[in-house]
C-alpha positions as CSV (number, residue, x, y, z in Angstrom):
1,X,2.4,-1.9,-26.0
2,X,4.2,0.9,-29.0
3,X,4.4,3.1,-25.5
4,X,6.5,0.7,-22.7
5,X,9.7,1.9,-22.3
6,X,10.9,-1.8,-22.3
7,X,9.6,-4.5,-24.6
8,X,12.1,-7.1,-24.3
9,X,10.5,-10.6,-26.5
10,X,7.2,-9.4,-25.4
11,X,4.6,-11.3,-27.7
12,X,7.7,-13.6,-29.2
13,X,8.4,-17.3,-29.3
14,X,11.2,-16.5,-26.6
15,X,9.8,-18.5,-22.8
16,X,7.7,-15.9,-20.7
17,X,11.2,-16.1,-18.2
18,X,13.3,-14.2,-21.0
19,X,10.3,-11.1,-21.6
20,X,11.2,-8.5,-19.8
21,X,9.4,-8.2,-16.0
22,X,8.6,-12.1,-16.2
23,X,9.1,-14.7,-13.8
24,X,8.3,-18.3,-14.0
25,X,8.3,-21.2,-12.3
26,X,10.3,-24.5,-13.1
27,X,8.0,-25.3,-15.1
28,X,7.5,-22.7,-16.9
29,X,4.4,-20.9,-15.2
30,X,4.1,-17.3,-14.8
31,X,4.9,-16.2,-10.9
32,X,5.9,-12.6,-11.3
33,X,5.5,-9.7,-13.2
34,X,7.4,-6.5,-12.6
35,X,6.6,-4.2,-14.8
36,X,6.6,-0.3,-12.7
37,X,7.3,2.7,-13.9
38,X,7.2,1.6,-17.9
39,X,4.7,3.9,-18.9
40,X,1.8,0.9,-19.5
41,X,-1.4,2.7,-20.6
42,X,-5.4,1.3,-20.9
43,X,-7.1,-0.9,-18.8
44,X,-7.1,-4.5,-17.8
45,X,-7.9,-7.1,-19.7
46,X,-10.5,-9.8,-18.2
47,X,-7.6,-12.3,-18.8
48,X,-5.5,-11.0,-16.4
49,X,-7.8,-13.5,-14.2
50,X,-6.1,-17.1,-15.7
51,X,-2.6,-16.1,-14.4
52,X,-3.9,-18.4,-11.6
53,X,0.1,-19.1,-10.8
54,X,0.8,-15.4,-10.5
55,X,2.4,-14.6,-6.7
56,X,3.5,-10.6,-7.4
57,X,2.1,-7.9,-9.6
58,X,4.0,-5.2,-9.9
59,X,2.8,-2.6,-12.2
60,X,2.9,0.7,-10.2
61,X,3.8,4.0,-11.5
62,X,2.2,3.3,-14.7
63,X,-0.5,4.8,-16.4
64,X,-3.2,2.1,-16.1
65,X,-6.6,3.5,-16.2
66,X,-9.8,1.7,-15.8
67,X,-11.5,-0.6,-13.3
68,X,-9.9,-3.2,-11.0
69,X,-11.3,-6.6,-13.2
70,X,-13.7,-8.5,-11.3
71,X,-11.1,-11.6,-12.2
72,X,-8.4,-10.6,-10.1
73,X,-10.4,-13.0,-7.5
74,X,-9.0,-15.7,-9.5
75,X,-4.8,-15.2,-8.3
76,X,-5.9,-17.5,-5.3
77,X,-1.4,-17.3,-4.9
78,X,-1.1,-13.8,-5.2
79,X,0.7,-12.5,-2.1
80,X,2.1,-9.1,-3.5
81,X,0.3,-6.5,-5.5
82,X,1.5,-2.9,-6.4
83,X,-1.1,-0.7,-8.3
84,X,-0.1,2.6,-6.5
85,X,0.7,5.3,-8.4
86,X,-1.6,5.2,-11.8
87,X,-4.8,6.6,-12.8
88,X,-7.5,3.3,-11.6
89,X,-11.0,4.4,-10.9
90,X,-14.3,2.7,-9.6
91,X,-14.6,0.9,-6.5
92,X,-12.2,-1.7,-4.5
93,X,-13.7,-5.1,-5.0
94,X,-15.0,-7.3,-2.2
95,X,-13.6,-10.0,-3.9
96,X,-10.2,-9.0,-2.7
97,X,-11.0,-10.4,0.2
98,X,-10.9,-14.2,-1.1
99,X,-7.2,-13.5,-1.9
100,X,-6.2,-15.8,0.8
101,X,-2.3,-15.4,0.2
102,X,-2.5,-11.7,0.0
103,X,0.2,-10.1,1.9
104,X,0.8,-6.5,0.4
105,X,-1.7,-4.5,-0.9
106,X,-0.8,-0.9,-2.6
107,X,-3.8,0.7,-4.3
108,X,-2.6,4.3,-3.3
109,X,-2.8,7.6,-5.3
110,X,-5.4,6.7,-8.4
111,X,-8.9,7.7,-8.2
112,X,-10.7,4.7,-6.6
113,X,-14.0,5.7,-5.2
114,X,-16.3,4.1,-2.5
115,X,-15.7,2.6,0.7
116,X,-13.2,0.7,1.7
117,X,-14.5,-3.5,1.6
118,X,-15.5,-5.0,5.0
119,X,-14.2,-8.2,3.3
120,X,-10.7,-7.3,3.3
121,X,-10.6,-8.3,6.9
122,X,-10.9,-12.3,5.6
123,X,-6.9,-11.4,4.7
124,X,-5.8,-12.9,8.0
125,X,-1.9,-13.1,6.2
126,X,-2.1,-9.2,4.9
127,X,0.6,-7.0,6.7
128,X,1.0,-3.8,4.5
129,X,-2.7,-2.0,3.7
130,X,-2.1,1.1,1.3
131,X,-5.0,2.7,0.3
132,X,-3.7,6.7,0.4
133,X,-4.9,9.6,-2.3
134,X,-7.4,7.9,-3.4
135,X,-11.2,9.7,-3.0
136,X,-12.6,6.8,-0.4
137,X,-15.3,7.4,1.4
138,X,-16.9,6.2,4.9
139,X,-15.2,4.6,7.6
140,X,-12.8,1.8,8.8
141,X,-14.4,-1.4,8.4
142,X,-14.3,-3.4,12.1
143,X,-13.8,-6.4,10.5
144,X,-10.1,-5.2,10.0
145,X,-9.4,-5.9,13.4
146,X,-8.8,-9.6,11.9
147,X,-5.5,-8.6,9.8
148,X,-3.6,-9.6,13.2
149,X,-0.5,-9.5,11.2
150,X,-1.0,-6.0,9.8
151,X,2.5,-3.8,10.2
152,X,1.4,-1.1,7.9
153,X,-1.6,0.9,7.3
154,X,-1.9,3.7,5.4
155,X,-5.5,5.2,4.7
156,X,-3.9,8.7,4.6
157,X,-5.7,11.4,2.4
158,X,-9.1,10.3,0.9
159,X,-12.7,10.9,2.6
160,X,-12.7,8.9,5.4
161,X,-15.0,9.9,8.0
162,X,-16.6,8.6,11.7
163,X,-14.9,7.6,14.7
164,X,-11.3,5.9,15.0
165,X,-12.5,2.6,15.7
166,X,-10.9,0.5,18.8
167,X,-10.0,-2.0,16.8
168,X,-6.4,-0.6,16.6
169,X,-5.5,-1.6,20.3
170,X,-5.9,-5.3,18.9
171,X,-3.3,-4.9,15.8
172,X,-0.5,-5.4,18.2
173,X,2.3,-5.8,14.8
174,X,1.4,-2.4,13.2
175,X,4.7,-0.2,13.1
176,X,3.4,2.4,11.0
177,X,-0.4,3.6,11.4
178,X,-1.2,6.5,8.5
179,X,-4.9,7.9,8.7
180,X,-4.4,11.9,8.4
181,X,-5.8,14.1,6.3
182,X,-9.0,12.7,6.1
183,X,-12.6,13.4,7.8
184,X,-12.3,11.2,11.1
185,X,-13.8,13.0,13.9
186,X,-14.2,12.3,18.0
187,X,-11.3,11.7,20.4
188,X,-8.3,9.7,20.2
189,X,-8.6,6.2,21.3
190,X,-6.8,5.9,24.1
191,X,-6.2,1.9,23.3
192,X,-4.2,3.0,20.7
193,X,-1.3,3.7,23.1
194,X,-1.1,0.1,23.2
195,X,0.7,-0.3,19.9
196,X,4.0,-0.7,21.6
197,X,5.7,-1.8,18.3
198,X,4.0,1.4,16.9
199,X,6.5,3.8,15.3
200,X,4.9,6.7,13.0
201,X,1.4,7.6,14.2
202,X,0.0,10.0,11.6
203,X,-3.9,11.1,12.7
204,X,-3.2,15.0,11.5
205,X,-5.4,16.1,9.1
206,X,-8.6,15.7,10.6
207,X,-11.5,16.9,12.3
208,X,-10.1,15.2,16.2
209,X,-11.7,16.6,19.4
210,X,-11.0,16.3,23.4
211,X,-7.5,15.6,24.6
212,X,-4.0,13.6,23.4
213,X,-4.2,10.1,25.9
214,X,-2.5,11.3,29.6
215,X,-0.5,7.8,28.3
216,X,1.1,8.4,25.1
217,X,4.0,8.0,27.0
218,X,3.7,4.2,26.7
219,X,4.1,4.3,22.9
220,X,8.2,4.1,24.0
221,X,9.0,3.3,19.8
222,X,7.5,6.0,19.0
223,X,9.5,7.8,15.9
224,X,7.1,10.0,14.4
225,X,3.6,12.2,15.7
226,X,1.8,14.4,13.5
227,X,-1.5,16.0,15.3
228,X,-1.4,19.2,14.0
229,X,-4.7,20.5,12.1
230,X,-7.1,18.8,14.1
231,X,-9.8,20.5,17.2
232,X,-7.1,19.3,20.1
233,X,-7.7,21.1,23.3
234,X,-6.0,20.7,26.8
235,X,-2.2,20.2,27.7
236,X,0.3,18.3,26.1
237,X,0.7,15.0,28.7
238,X,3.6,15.4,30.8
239,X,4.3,11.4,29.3
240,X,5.6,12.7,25.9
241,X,9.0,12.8,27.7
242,X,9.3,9.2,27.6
243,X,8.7,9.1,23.9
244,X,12.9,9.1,24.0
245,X,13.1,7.8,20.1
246,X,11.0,10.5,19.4
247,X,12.5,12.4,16.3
């Protein structure tokens, strides 16, 4: 494109390993393309879909704008994806979940609409979920109880709404677990202080009632709490002291 900052052999006779943000193979098929923060602009093309090779997309900080193609399902070996940071609208595919090798996913801060895919859960391998500032709307599927392996999850600022689901006290990996500044409403689950491995909780933001768990004590690794702007009543629990990483 006349706007990338870099261009390096693009559309040349040079091999896709010597265009700039290209990575092949040995023999010679596209793996990786790192292309953030190089001022890309318009929407995907359909073709995207036959870089069946392709492990890691990296386009983030762009200024991509469009829908997420429909043949994105086809990147059965992509494990990495960046998209944060550009101007994507429309809805997050179900087909994502058929990405079997998907380990990253970073749609956060365009303008996706919707809810968020029940079939994302079928990512058994996925350990980073990063949907923030986007304009998302209903709850937390259930079925994401099945990303056993999930370390990261950050849902923070959209439209979310309902209950915190339990299914947090089974993600027994996630270090960081992001969900403020959204609509959630009822109490804290008090499972979730059974994240011991669990070290920024971030649930401010909200629209939380009753008390903070009489337990959150037991979250030892704990780094980072934000509660603030939420319908809390009752005492702080005398546990907090033995939140000693607390910062």
């Amino acid at each position: 494109g006349e706007s990338w900052t870099t261009a390096t052999n693009w559309n040349s006779d040079e091999p896709f390993n010597n265009w700039f943000g290209v990575t092949t193979d040995i023999d010679g098929h596209v793996i990786g393309i790192y292309m953030n923060n190089n001022n890309l602009v318009g929407s995907f093309p359909a073709e995207m879909g036959n870089l069946t090779y392709l492990q890691e997309l990296d386009l983030s900080f762009n200024a991509i704008s469009g829908t997420l193609p429909a043949s994105f399902s086809q990147l059965a070996n992509l494990s990495k994806l960046y998209l944060n940071h550009n101007q994507l609208s429309g809805e997050i595919l179900p087909e994502f979940g058929s990405l079997s090798n998907l380990s990253i996913l970073d749609l956060g801060s365009n303008n996706l609409t919707g809810t968020i895919p029940a079939e994302l859960g079928n990512l058994a391998g996925l350990t980073q979920l990063l949907l923030w500032s986007n304009h998302l709307t209903g709850g937390i599927p259930l079925q994401l109880g099945n990303c056993y392996l999930l370390e990261k999850m950050g849902l923070s600022s959209n439209s979310l709404s309902g209950q915190i689901p339990y299914i947090f006290s089974e993600l027994t990996n996630l270090n960081e677990l992001i969900i403020g500044w959204n609509n959630f409403s009822g109490g804290i689950p008090p499972t979730i202080t059974s994240l011991a491995n669990l070290i920024k909780l971030e649930l401010a933001g909200n629209q939380l009632t009753g008390t903070i768990p009489s337990n959150i004590g037991d979250l030892y690794s704990l780094n980072e709490l934000f509660l603030q702007n939420n319908k809390l009543e009752g005492a702080v629990p005398s546990s907090i002291q033995y939140l000693t990483t607390l910062t």
